[in-house]
N, C-alpha and C positions, 0 to 999 in steps of 0.2 A: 594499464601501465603499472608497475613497481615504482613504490615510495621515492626510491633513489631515482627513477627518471624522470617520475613530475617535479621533483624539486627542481633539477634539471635546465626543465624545460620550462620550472619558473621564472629562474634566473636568466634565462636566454631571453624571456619574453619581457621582461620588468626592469631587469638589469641589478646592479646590487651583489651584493653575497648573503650567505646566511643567516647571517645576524637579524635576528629579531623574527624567524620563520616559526608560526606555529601550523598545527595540520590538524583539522577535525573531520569524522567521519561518522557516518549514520546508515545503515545497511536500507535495502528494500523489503517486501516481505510477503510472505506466500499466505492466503489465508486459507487453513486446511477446510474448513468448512465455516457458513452464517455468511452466505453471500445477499446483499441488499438489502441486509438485516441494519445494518449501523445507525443511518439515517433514519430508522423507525425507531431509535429506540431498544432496540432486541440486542440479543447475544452475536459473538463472534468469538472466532478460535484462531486467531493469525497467529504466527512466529518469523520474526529474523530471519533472513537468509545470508549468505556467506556474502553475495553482491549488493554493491556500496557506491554512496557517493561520497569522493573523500575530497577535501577543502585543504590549500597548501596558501596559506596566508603570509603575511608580514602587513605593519602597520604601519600607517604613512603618517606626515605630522600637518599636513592640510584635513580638509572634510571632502574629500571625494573617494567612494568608492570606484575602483575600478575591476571587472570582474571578465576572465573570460574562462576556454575550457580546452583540455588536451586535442581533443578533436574539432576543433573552431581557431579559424586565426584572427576573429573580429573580436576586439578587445572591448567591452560595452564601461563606461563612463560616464558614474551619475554626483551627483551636489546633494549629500547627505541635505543641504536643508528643504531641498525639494522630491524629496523620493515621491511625492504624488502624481510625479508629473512622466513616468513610465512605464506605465497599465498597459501601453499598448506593446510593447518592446517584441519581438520575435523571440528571442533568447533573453533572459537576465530578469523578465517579470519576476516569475516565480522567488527569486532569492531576492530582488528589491522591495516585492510586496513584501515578503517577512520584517525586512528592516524598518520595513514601513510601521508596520505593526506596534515592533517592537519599541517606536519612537512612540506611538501612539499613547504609550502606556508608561512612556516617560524614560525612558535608556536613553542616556546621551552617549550617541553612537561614534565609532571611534572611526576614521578612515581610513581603507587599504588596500592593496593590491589582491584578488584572489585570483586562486585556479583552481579548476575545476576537473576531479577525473572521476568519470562516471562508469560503472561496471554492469550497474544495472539497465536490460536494454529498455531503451524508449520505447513508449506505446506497447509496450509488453505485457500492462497487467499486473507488473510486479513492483508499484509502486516505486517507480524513477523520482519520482514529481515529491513525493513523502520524504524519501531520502535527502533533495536536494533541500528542501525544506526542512527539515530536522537539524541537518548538520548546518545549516545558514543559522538559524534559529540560537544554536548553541555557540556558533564563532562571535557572532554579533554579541549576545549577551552574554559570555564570557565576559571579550573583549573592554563593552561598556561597564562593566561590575569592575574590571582595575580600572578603568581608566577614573570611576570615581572611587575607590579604592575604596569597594566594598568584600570581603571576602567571604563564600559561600559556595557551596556546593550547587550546580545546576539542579534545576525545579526541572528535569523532564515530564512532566506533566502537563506544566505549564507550557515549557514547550512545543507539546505536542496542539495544545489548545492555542498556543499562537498561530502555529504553522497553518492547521484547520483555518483559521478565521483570515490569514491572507488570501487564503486560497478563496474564501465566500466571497470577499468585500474587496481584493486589487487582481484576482484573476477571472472570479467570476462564475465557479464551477461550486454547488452547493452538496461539499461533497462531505460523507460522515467521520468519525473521529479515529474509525479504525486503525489506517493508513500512518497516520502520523503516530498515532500511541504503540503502535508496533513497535513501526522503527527507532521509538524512543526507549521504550522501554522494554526491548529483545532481550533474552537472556538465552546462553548456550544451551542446546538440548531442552529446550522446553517454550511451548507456546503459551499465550495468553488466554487463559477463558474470561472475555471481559462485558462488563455489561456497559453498554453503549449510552444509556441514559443515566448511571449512575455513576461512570467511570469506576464501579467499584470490578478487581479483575484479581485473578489469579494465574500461578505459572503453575502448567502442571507440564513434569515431566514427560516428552516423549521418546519409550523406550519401545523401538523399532527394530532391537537386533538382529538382523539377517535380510532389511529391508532398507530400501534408499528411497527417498524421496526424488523422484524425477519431474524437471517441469519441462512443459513441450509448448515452447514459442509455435505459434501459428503464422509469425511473420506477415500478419496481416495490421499494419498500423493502423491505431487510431486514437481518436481524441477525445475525451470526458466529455469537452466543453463543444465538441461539437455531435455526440452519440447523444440517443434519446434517454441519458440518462437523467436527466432533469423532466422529462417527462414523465419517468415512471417514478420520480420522487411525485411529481406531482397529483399521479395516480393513487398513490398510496396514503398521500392527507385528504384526497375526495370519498378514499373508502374510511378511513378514520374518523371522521366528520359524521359521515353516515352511521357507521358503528357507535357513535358516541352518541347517540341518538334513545340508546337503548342499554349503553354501559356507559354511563356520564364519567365515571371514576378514570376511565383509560384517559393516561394525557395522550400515549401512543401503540401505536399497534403490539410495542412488545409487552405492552401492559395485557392483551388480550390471550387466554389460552384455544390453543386447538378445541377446546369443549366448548367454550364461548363463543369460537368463530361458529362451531357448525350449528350451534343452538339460535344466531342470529343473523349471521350472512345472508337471508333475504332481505335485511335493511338497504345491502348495499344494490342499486337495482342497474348500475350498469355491468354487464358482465366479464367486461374485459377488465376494470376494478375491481372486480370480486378475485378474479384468477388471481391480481398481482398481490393483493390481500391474502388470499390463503398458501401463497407462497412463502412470501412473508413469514407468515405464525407458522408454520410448518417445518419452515427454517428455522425456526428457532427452538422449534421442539428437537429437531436433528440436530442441532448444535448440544441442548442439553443430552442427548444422550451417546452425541460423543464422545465428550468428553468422560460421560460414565466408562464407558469399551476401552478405553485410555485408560484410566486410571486403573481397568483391570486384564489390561493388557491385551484384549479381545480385538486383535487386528482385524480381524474377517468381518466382525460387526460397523466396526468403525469404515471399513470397502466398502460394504453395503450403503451406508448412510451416505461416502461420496458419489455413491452412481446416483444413489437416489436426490440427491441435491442435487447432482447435475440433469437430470429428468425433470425435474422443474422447474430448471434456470430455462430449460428447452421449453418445455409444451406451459407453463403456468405466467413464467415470465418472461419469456421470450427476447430472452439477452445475447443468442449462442450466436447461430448463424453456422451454416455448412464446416466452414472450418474448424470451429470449437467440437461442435460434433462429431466429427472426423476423426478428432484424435483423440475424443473420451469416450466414443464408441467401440472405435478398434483399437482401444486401448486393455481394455478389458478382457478383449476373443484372445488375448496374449499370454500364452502358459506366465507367470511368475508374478501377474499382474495384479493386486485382491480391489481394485479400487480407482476409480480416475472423476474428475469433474471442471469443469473451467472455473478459476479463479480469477477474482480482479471484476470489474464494471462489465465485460464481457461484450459484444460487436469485435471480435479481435483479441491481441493479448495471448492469453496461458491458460493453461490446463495443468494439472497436476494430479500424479497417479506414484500409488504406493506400490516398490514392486521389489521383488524376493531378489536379493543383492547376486545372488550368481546365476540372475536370469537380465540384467540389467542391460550387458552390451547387447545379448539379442532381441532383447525387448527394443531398444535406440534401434537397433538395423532395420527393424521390421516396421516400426510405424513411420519411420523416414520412408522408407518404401513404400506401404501402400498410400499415407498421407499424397506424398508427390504425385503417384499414378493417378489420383483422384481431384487433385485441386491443382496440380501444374507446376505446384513450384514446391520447395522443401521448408519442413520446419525445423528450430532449432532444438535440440534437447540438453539441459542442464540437468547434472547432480549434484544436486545442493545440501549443504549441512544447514544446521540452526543455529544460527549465531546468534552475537552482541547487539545491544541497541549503540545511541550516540554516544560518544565519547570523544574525548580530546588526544592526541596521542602523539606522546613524548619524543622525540625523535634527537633534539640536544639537550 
C-alpha cells in the first residue's frame, strides 16, 4: 500500500484523526554473499533493499498496546505491564517480544495503536521478521525517550542488538546478528561488510552500472523456527569445540582461516560436521574476496564467488533443496546473467542473481518458465535497488 492509504486505513480501523500519527520504517534485506557465516562469528556482505516494513502509529494515554496489519483484520491487544505473557501469539510475537526487550532494559513504554504494512514477502528469505523488528524496536524506543523526555538520536546498533535478542529469548529462533544490522543500518547503494563477532562493519559502495540486482522468490514458505536451522547452528559449535582442541585461541569458527581448517580438520571426526565447518570458513574467505572484486569493480569475479557459495550452501551445507537450485542453476545458463546463489536461512525463500540490465525482462520470462515446468508452480521475481536502513518518517 501507499502511505496515504495506510493512514487510511488506520483511521478506519482505530477511529480518531490524524493527530498525533507518527509512521516508522525499516527495510528487509538481501545478503549478497556470507551465508550461515553470522552466528559463527565470520563475515557477511548484506545490504537494504527497497521492501519494507513500515509502522503508522498514534499514541494512546492508557498502557495497552494494540497492534494489527493491512492485510489482517484481527486486531492483537496486549497490557504493556505484562508483555511476557504473549510468546505464543500467532501474529504480534515478534513486535511484543521487542517491546519486551526493550522494557527489560528499562524503557518505560508508551501505549498505542499501530498498523502494520509489510512489502517485504513472508518466508521469503528476505528478512520480513528483521524489518518488523527494527522498525518496532525504533517506534517503541523513540516513543519511550519523549515520553521521558530524553532527547537523542536512535542507537541503531543497539537496536539492531535488541531486535536479535527478542528473537533468542521471546520467539525462540537463535538466529545471528546480520538480519537486524542490515536493516538498521542500510544505506543507499552500498552494502555492509560486517564482522559478525565484532560488529565492527563497513559500507562499501556498490557500483553495478549496467547490472540490476534480481531476486527470485521460490514461493516455497517456510519457517527458521521450524527448518533445521538450529541444528546446523548446533553442528557448527560441535565442530568448534573439536577444532579448539587444537587452536584454543578461536572463540569461533570465524576466528579460524581456510589454512587452519585444512591443517586440522581431522580433529573434527564426525563428517557431516566437518562439511558444515568448512563451509563455514570458506564462506568467509569468499565474502573477503568479494568484497575485494567490489571494490574493484570486477563483477564477473564477484559471479563466480556467488555460484560458488551457492555450490556449497548445496553439496557442504545442505540448506537448498530442488527449488533453490532450480533457480540458481538455470539461473546462470541465462545469456546476461554473471552470477546467482540462494540467500537468507535457505529450505525455501530467495535466490539472488546479478544480471546485465537489458537482459533483465528476458532473463524474468525465462526462469518463470523453466522454474514452473519443473516444480509446478511459479516463482516470484523482484528488481530491487539498495536502500535505507530504519528511520522515522515525517509525514506532518
Amino acid at each position: 500500500m501507499e502511505l496515504r492509504q495506510v493512514i487510511d486505513l488506520f483511521i478506519k480501523r482505530y477511529g480518531g484523526t490524524e493527530e498525533g500519527i507518527r509512521v516508522f520504517t525499516s527495510p528487509g534485506r538481501v545478503n549478497l554473499i556470507g551465508e550461515h557465516t553470522d552466528y559463527n562469528g565470520g563475515f557477511v556482505f548484506p545490504a537494504a533493499i527497497s521492501m519494507r516494513s513500515l509502522i503508522v502509529l498514534r499514541p494512546r494515554e492508557d498502557d495497552i498496546i494494540r497492534l494489527s496489519a493491512t492485510d489482517l483484520e484481527v486486531v492483537v491487544e496486549a497490557d504493556i505491564h505484562k508483555l511476557n505473557d504473549y510468546r505464543d501469539l500467532k501474529w504480534g510475537n515478534y513486535q511484543l517480544g521487542v517491546a519486551y526487550e526493550l522494557q527489560q532494559d528499562g524503557y518505560d513504554l508508551q501505549g498505542c495503536d499501530m498498523l502494520y504494512d509489510d512489502t517485504v514477502p513472508l518466508g521469503g528469505g528476505l528478512s520480513s521478521s528483521a524489518a518488523i523488528q527494527v522498525a518496532t524496536a525504533l517506534a517503541f524506543s523513540t516513543m519511550a525517550d519523549e515520553k521521558a523526555g530524553v532527547s537523542r538520536e536512535a542507537d541503531m546498533v543497539y537496536l539492531a542488538k535488541v531486535s536479535q535478542r527478542s528473537e533468542h529469548n521471546y520467539v525462540g529462533v537463535k538466529c545471528g546478528i546480520m538480519d537486524q544490522f542490515a536493516s538498521a543500518m542500510g544505506q543507499k547503494n552500498k552494502a555492509i561488510f560486517l564482522n559478525c563477532k565484532t560488529l565492527d562493519y563497513e559500507l562499501v559502495p556498490v557500483e553495478i552500472d549496467g547490472y540490476k540486482i534480481v531476486l527470485m522468490n521460490t514461493n516455497k514458505k517456510r519457517s527458521l523456527a521450524d527448518s533445521k536451522y538450529n541444528e546446523r547452528r548446533g553442528e557448527c559449535e560441535e565442530g568448534l569445540a573439536q577444532l579448539q582442541t587444537v587452536l584454543p585461541d578461536a572463540e569461533c569458527l570465524g576466528d579460524i582461516s581456510m589454512k587452519e581448517f585444512e591443517e586440522h580438520k581431522g580433529v573434527i571426526t564426525n563428517p557431516v560436521v566437518r562439511k558444515r565447518v568448512e563451509h563455514v570458513i570458506a564462506e568467509d574467505d569468499r565474502v573477503l574476496r568479494s568484497v575485494e572484486a567490489l571494490k574493484k569493480n570486477d563483477l564477473d569475479a564477484f559471479g563466480k564467488l556467488l555460484i560458488a557459495s551457492h555450490n556449497s550452501l548445496r553439496d557442504l551445507y545442505e540448506v537448498t533443496g530442488i527449488e533453490l537450485d532450480t533457480l540458481a542453476e538455470e539461473a546462470i545458463q541465462i545469456d546476461g546473467c554473471i552470477g546467482a546463489r540462494m540467500t537468507g536461512a535457505g529450505f525455501g525463500g530467495c535466490a539472488v542473481s546479478i544480471v546485465r540490465e537489458d537482459a533483465v525482462e528476458a532473463f524474468i520470462q525465462k526462469i518463470e518458465t523453466v522454474y514452473t515446468k519443473k516444480i509446478g508452480y511459479a516463482p516470484t521475481c523482484y528488481i530491487s535497488d539498495i536502500g535505507n536502513g530504519g528511520r522515522e518518517i515525517k509525514v506532518f
